[in-house]
Structures are given as C-alpha cells and as structure tokens.
N, CA, C and O atoms as a GROMACS GRO file, in nm:
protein
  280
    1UNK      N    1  16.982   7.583  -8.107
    1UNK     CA    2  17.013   7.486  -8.208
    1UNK      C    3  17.065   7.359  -8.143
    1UNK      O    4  17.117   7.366  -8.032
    2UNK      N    5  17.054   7.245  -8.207
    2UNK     CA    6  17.102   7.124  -8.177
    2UNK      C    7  17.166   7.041  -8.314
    2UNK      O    8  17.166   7.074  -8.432
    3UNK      N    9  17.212   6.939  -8.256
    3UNK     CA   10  17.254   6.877  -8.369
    3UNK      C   11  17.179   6.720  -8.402
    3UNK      O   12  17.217   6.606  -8.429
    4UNK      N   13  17.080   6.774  -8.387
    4UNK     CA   14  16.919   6.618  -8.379
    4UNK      C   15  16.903   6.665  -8.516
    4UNK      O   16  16.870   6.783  -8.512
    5UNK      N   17  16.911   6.630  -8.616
    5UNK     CA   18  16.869   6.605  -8.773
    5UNK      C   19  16.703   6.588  -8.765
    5UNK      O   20  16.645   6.538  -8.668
    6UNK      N   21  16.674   6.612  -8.820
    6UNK     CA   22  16.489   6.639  -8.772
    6UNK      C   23  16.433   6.496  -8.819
    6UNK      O   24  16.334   6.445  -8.766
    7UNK      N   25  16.520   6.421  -8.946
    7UNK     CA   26  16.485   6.281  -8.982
    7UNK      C   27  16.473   6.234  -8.868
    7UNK      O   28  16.365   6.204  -8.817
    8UNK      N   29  16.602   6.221  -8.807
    8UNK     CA   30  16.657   6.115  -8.662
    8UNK      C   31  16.488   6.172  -8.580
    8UNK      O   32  16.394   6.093  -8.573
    9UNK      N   33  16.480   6.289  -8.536
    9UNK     CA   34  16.349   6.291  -8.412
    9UNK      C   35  16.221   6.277  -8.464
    9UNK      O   36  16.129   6.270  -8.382
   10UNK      N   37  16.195   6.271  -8.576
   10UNK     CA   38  16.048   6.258  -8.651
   10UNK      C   39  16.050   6.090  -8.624
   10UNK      O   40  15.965   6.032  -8.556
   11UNK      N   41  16.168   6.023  -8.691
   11UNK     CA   42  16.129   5.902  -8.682
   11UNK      C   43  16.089   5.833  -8.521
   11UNK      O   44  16.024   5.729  -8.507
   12UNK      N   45  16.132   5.898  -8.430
   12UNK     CA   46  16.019   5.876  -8.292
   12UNK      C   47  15.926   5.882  -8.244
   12UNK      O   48  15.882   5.856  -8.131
   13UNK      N   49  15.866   5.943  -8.394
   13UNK     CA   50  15.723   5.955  -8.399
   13UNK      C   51  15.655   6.051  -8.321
   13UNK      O   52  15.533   6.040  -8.305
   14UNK      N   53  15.725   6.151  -8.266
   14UNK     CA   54  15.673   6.283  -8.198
   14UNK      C   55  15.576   6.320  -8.334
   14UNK      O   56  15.608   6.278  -8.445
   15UNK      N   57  15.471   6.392  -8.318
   15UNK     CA   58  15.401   6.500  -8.411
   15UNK      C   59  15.362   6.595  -8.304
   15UNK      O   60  15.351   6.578  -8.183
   16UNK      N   61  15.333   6.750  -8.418
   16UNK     CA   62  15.322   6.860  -8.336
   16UNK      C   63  15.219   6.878  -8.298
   16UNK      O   64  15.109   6.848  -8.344
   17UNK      N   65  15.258   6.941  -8.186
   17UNK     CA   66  15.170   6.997  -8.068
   17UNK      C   67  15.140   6.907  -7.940
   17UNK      O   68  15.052   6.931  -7.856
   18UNK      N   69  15.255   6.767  -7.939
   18UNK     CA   70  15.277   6.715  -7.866
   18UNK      C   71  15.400   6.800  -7.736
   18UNK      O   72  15.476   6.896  -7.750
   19UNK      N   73  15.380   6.731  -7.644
   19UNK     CA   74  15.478   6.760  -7.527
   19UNK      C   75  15.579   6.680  -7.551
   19UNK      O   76  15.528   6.577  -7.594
   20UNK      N   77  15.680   6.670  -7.548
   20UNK     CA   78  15.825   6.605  -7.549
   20UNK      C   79  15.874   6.580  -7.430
   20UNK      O   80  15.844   6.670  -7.352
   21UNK      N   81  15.933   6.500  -7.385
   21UNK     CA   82  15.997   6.503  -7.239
   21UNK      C   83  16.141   6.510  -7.300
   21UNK      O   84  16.169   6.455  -7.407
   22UNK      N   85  16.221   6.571  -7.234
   22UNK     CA   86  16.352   6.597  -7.275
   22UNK      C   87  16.476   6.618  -7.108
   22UNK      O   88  16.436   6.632  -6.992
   23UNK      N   89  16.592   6.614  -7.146
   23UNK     CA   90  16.615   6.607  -7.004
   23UNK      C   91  16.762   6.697  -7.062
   23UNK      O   92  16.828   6.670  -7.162
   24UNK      N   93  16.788   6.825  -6.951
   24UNK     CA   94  16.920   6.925  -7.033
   24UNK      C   95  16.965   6.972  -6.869
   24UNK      O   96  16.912   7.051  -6.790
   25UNK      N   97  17.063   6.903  -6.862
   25UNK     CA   98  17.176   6.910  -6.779
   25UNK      C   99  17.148   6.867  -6.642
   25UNK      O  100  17.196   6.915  -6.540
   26UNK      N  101  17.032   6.735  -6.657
   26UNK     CA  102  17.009   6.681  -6.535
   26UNK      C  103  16.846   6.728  -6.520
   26UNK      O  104  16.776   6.649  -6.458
   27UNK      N  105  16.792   6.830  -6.564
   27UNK     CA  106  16.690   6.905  -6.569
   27UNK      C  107  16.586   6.825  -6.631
   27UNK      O  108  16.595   6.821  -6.753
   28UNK      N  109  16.491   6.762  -6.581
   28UNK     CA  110  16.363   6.738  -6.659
   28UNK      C  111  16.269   6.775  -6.698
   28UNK      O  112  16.195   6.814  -6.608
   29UNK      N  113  16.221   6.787  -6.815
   29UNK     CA  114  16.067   6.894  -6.860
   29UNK      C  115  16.056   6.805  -6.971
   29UNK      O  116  16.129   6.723  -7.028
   30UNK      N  117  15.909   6.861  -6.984
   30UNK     CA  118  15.854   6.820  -7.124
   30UNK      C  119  15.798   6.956  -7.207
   30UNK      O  120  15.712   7.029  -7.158
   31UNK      N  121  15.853   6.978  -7.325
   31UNK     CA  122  15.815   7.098  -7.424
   31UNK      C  123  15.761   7.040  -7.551
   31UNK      O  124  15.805   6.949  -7.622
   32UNK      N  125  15.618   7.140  -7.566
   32UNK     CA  126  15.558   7.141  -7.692
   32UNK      C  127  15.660   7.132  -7.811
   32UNK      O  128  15.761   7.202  -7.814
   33UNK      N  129  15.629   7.051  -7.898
   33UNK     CA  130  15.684   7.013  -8.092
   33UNK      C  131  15.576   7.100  -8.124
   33UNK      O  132  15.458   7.073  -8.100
   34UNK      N  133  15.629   7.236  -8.193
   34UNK     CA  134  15.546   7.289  -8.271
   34UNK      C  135  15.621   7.340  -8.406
   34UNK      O  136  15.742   7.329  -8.425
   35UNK      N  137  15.524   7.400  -8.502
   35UNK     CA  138  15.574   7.467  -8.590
   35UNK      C  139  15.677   7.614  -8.602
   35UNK      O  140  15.795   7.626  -8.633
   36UNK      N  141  15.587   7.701  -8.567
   36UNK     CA  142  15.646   7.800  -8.531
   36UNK      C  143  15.636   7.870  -8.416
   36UNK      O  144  15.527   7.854  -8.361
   37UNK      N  145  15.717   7.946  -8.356
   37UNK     CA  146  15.706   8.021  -8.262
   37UNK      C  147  15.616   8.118  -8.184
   37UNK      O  148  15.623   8.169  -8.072
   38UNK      N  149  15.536   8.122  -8.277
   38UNK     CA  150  15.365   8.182  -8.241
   38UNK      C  151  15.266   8.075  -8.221
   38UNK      O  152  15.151   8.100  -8.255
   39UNK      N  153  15.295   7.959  -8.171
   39UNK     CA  154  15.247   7.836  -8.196
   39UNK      C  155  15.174   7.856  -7.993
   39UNK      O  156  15.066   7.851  -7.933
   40UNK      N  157  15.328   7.879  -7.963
   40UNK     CA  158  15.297   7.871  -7.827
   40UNK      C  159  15.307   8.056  -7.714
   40UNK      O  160  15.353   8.163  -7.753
   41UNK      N  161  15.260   8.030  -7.611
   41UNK     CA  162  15.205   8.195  -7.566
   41UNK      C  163  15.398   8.243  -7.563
   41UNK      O  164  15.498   8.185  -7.606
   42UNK      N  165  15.382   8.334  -7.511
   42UNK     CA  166  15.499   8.462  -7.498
   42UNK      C  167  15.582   8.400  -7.362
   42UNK      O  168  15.517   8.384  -7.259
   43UNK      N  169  15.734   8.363  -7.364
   43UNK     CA  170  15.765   8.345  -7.289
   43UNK      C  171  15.810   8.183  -7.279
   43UNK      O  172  15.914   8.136  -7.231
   44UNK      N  173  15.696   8.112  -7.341
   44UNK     CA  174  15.663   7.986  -7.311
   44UNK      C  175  15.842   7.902  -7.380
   44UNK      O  176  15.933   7.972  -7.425
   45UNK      N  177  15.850   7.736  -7.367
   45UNK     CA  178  15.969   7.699  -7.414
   45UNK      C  179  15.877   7.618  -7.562
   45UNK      O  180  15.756   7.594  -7.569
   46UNK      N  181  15.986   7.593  -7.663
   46UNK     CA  182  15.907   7.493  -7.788
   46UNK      C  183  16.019   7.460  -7.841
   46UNK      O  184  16.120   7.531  -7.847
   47UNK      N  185  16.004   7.342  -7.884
   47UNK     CA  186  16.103   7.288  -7.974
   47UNK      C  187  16.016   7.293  -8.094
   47UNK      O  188  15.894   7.308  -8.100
   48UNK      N  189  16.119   7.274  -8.204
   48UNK     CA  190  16.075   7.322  -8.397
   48UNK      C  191  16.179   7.244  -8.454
   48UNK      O  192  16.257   7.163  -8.403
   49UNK      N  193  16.159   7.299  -8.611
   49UNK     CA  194  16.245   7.223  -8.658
   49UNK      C  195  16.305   7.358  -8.762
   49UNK      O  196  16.240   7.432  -8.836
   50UNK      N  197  16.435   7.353  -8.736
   50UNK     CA  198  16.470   7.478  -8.828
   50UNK      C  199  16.522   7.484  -8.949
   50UNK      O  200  16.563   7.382  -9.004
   51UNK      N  201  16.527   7.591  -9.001
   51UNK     CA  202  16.572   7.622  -9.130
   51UNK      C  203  16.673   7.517  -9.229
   51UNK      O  204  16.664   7.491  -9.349
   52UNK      N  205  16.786   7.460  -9.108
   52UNK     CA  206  16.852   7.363  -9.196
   52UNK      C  207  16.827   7.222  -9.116
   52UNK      O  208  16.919   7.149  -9.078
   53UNK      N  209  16.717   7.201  -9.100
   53UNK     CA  210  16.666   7.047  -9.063
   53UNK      C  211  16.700   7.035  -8.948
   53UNK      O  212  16.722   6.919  -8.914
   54UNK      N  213  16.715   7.116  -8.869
   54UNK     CA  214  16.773   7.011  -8.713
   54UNK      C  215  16.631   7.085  -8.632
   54UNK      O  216  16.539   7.158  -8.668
   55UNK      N  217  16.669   7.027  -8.520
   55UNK     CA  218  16.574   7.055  -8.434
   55UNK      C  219  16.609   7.117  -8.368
   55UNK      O  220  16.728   7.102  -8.338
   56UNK      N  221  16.536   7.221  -8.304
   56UNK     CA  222  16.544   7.347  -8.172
   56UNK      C  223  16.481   7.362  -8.051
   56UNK      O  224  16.384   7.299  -8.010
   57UNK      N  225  16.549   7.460  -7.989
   57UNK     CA  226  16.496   7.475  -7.866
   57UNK      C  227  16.482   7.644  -7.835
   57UNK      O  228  16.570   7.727  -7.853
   58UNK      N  229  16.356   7.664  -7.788
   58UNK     CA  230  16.350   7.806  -7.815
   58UNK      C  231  16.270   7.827  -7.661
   58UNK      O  232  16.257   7.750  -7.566
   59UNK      N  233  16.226   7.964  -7.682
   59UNK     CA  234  16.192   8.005  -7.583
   59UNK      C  235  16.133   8.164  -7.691
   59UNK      O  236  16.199   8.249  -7.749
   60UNK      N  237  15.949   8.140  -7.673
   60UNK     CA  238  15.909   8.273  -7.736
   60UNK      C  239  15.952   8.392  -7.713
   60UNK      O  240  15.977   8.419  -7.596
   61UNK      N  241  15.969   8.478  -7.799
   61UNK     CA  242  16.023   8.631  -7.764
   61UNK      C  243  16.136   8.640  -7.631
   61UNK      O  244  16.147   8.730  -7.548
   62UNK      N  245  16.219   8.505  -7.644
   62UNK     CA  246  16.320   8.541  -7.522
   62UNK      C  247  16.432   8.412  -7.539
   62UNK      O  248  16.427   8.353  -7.647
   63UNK      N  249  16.527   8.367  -7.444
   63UNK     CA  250  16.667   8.312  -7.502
   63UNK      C  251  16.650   8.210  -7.415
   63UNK      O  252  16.654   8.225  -7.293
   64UNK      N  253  16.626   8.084  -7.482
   64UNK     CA  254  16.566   7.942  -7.405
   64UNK      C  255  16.744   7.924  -7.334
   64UNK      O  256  16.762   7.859  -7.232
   65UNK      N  257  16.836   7.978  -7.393
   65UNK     CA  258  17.012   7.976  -7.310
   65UNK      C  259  16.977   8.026  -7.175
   65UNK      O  260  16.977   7.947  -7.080
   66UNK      N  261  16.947   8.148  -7.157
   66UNK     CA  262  16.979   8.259  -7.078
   66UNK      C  263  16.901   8.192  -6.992
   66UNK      O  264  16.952   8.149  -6.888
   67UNK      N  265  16.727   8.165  -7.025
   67UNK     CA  266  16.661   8.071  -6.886
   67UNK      C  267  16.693   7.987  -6.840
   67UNK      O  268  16.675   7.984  -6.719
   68UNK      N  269  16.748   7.890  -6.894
   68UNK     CA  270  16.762   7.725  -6.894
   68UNK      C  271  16.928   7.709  -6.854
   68UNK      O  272  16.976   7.606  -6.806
   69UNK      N  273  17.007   7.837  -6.884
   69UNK     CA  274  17.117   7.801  -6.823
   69UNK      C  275  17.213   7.722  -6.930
   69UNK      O  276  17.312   7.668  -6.880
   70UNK      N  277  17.195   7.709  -7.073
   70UNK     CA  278  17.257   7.629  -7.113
   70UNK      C  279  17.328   7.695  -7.245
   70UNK      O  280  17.406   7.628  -7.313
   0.00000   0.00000   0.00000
C-alpha cells in the first residue's frame, strides 16, 4: 500500500499495461500499471490501484516487502 490517491497518479497520465519508472530507497526500476494481479506472470512486481483508491505495489503470489526490502 501507499499513500498515492490513484486521482493524484492517473492524472500523470500513466495507463495500464504501461511500465512506470519508480525509484524505492535509492533503487531504480520500472513496473507494469496493471489491473489485477493475474495481469502479470507469477512472481513478477505490478503496481494497481486498490480497493480504497490508492495505489500499490505488489509482487504476484509473493510480498513485493520481503523482496524489495521495504
């Protein structure tokens, strides 16, 4: 979870199934904007937009924390 309001990151005009570049604790990558979590393979990282409007960071069938360290 984050605290990005999904208004605030839509209006940057990301749409899904784009790559994002994002940067988390000095760390640079870019992760797929998708819908849901079956969007992308097993394992893989995705940001979404969740249940109460914010935006996420996931990691399929596993804990985007535990990899990423954060």
């Amino acid at each position: 979870m984050t605290n990005v309001d999904a208004e605030d990151f839509l209006k940057l005009g990301y749409q899904r199934e784009q790559e994002v570049p994002i940067s988390i604790g000095g760390r640079e990558m870019k992760i797929r904007f998708v819908k849901t979590f079956s969007d992308v393979p097993r394992n893989s990282p995705l940001l979404y937009i969740d249940s109460r409007g914010h935006l996420g960071l996931a990691v399929n069938q596993n804990s985007f924390a535990a990899i990423y360290g954060v």
